[in-house]
N, C-alpha and C positions, 0 to 999 in steps of 0.2 A: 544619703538619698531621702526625702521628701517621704514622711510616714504613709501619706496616701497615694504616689505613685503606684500605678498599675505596672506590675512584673509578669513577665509573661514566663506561668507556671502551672505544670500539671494539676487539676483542680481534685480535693478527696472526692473518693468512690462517696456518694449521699448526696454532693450538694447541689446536684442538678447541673443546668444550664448554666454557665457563670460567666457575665463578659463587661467588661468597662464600656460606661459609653462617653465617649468622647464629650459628646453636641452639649449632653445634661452636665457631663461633672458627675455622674455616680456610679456604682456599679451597680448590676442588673442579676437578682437570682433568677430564673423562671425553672415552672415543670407544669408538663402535663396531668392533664387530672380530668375527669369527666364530669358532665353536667346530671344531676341523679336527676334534674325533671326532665331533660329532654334526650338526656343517652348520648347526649355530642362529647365531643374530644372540645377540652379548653383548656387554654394557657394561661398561668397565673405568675404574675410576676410582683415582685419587692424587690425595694431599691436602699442601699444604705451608702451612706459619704466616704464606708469604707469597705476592704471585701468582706471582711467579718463579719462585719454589721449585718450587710446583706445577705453574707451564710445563713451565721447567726436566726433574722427573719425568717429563713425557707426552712430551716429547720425544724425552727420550732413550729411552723404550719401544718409539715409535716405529720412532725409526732402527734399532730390533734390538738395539743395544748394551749393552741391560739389561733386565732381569724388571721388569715393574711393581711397586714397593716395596707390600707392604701394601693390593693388591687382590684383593678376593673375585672370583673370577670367578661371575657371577650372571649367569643369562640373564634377559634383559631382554622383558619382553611388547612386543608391535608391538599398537600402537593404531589399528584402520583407523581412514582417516579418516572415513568416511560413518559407521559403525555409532557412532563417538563423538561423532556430529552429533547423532546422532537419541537418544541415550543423554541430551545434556546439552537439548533440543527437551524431552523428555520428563520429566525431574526440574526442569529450570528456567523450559520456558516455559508448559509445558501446565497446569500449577497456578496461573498466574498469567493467563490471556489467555482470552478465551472458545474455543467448539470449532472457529470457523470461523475466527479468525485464527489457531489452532494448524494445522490444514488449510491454510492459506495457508504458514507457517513451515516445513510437510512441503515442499508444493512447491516455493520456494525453494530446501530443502534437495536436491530431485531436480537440481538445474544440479550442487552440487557431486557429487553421485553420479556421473553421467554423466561429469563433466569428469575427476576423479582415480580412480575404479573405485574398484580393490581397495588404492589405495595407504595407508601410514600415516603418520599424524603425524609421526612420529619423521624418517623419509623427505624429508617438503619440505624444499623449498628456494625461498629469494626466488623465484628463476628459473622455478622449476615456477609457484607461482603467477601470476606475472607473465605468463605462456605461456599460463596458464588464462584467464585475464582479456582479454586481447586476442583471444582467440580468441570470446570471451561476447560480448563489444564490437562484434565484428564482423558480429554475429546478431543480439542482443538489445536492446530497447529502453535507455536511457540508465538510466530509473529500477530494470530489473528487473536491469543490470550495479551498480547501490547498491545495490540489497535483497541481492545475491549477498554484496559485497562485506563490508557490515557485519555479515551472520549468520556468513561465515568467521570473521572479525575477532574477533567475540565466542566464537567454539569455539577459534580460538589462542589466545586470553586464557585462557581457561578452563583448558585444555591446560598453560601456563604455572604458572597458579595450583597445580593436582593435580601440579606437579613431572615434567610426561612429557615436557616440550621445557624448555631453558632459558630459550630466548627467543621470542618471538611472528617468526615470519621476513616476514609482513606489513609488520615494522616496520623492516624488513631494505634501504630503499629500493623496497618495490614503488609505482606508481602505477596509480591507479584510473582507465584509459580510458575516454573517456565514450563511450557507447553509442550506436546509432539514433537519430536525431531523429522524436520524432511529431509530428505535426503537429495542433492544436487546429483545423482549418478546418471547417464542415458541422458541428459537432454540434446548432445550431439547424437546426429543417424552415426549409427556404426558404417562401417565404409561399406559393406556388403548390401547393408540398405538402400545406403545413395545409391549404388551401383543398377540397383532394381529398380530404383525412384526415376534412374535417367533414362533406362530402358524401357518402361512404362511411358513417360512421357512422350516419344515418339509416337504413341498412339492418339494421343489427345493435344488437337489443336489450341483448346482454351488453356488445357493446364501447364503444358508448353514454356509460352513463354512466361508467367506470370515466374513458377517454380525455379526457372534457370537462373532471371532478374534476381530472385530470393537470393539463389546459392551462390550467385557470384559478385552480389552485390552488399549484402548481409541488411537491407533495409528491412526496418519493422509492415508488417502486413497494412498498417495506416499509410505510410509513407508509399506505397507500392499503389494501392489504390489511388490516392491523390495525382500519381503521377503525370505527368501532360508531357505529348513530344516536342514543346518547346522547354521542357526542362532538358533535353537531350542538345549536346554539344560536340555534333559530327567532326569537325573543325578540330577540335584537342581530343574528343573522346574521352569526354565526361558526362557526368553523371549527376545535376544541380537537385536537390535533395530542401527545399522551400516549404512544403505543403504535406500536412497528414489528415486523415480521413477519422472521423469522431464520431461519437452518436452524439447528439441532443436528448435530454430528454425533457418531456412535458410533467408537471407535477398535479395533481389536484390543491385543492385551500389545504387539505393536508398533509399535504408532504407527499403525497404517495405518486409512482409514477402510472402516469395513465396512458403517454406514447413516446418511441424511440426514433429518431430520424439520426438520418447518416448525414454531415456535413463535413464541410473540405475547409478545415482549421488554419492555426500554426501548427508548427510540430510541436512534440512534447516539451522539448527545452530548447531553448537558445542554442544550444550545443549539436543541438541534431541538426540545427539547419547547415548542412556540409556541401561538398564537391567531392564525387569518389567517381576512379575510375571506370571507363566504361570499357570492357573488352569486344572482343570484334562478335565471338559467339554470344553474347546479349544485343548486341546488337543486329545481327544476321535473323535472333528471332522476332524481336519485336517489329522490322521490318516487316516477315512474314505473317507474323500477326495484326499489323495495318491494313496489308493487302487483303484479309480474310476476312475483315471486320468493319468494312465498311458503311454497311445497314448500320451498325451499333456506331460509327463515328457520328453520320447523319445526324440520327436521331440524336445524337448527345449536342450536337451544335443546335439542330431545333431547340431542346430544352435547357441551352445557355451554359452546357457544360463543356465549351471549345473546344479543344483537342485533347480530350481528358483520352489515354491510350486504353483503362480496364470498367468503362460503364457498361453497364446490366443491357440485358438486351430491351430497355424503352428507354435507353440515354440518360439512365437517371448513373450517380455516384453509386456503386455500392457500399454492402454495406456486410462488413467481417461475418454476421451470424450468418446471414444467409449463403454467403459463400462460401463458409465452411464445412456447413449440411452437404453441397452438394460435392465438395473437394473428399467428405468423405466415403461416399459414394464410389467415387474414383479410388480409392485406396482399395475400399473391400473387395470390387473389380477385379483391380490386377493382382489380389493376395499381399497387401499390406496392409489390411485392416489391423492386426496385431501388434504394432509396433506404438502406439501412441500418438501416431506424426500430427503434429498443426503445423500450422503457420511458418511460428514462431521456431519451430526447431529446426526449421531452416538456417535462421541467425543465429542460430546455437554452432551452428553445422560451419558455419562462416567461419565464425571466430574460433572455435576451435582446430580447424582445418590450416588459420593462418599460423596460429601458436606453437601448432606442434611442426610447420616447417621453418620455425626459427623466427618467426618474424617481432619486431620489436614490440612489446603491450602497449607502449604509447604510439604506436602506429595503428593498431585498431582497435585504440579505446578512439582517434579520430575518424577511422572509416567506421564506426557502429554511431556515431555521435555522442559518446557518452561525455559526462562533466567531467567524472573521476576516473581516472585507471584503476583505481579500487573496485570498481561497478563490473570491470572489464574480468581483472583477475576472479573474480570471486564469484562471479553469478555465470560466465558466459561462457567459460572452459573448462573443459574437463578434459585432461590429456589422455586418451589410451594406455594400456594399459602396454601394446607392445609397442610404442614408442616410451613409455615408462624403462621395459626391459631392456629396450637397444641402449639406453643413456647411463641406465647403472652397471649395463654388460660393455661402456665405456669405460666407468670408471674402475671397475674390475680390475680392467687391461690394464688402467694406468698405475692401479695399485701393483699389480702384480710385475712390471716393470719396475717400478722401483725397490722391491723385494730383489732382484736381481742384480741391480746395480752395483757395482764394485765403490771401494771407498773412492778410488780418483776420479769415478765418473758423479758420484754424488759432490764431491769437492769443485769439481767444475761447474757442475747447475749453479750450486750456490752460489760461483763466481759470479756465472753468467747475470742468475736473477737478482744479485748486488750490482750489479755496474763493476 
């Protein structure tokens, strides 16, 4: 190898900043140091044809023993780090992501704000982060310490790339502590609940049909709003599943959000856009819920929202927050305030309900629209505990049958199960 090739090699503790540059042909020592006339932070850099060389240089500047050869002294700009979060959030993600996961990418970004203030880039150190992080870990859920970790990750890359750090200090030996455990238990209603949930219902016209759609149809609460009754397929009794319901949001010059509007999208993936069956009792209410809603059809065709089946009483789309408020309402009413229920636990309720009567996972990983069956098993079911017991008070049985088996009835199975 070539005496002055550049090898990519942990640098000693002393020698600073150390990096080849390509463009010149030399390598680059630098280090901070401050300005005694004016109290600024500056960076001073020497450059030699080898890394020695250029150690060599920095060192002896260092120790006092000599003027840095052939450094400009140039004050160097401090890069907070929040405000170049939200700088690279803003030219790199927001052009690319819609408005409500760039709203999501803000708040993520609020853990780093909080955690490091007013510090800047140029500033960390493995240490500091490592400090940040255990400390997040020891708050925050497992997955919201990964969302932390990877949107840093990606602004010291960035950082790296624009020449303002040499190196990512990420990659400096920090490790990523895992976080909080959540626990998947209860997101299906227990059956006692439903049982209250459907009985209640009979009292309330709005919430009616909206709840039954939910539980018999396992759609997410966007998809449910979006709905139009020409997505209804009287003819086969289906169920056309096209359209879900979003917020927009509006941002200020800085990122921040300033208003939410509800609009009627795609659905979340590709995969959601399905055909699921439509039964006769979803369909009996939504009927009745036509006939009732009339006022609110009107208006919704005034304000160009055609036969949309769940807009607000001035025709407009709704919009999940607001309907939730008042869904809760409804709960604390009939004595289910205590139970947690949204939306969503209705879908929970679906797919667990299909699971535990046997039905196949890749049949309602396609009636919930997901990509993967992975997504189905693992997020969306949670089997009872006394369909648990009836299954192992199966195998029981079977075991304890075969504890009884005579040697020719055991000699026979084995036939049987060999051919």
């Amino acid at each position: 190898m070539p005496k002055n090739t550049p090898t990519k090699t942990r640098r000693t503790k002393g020698d600073g900043s150390l990096y080849y540059n390509e463009d010149k042909k030399v390598w680059v020592a630098q280090i901070n140091d401050v300005d005694e006339e004016t109290g600024q932070r500056i960076r001073k850099s020497v450059t030699g044809k080898t890394k020695a060389e250029a150690v060599s240089k920095m060192r002896a500047f260092m120790s006092g023993k000599e003027e840095a050869p052939k450094t400009k002294r140039t004050t160097a700009k401090a890069h907070k780090l929040y405000d170049f979060t939200m700088d690279y959030l803003n030219d790199f993600k927001k052009p690319t992501v819609t408005s409500r996961t760039f709203e999501w990418y803000r708040n993520i970004s609020n853990h780093i704000r909080d955690g490091f203030g007013n510090r800047t880039i140029e500033s960390l150190t493995a240490l500091d982060i490592q400090r940040f992080f255990n400390g997040v870990a020891s708050e925050k859920a497992d997955n919201t310490v990964r969302y932390i970790h990877a949107l840093l990750n990606q602004v010291l890359k960035h950082a790296v790339k624009q020449k303002i750090i040499p190196s990512n200090p990420i990659d400096d030996g920090v490790k990523r502590p895992k976080g909080q455990k959540t626990t998947q238990k209860g997101k299906a209603l227990p059956r006692h609940v439903c049982r209250d949930m459907l009985t209640a219902l009979d009292t309330s016209p709005t919430y009616k049909p909206l709840v039954i759609t939910l539980l018999y149809t396992g759609l997410r609460i966007g998809e449910l709003m979006a709905l139009r009754y020409s997505n209804i397929d009287r003819d086969n009794m289906l169920l056309h599943i096209e359209n879900a319901v979003t917020t927009e949001c509006e941002f200020d010059i800085e990122g921040k959000t300033i208003s939410r509007t509800a609009i009627v999208s795609d659905t979340k993936t590709a995969a959601s856009q399905r055909v699921v069956p439509l039964e006769q009792a979803v369909l009996d209410v939504l009927d009745e819920w036509r006939g009732k809603s009339e006022k609110k059809q009107e208006k919704a065709r005034q304000q160009g929202n055609g036969d949309l089946i769940f807009p607000n009483q001035f025709g407009h789309i709704r919009s999940y927050q607001s309907f939730q408020k008042q869904f809760k309402r409804f709960l604390v009413d009939n004595g289910l305030g205590d139970y947690g229920i949204n939306f969503h636990k209705f879908r929970h309720t679906f797919a667990t309900l299909l699971m535990e009567q046997g039905t196949n996972p890749r049949v309602v990983q396609e009636l919930l629209g997901h990509k993967k069956v992975e997504t189905t098993l693992g997020i969306y079911t949670t089997v009872s505990m006394g369909i648990k017991e009836k299954e192992t008070g199966r195998l029981a049985a079977t075991l304890a049958g075969i504890r009884t088996m005579s040697g020719a009835d055991q000699r026979h199975n084995l036939i049987v199960a060999h051919g």
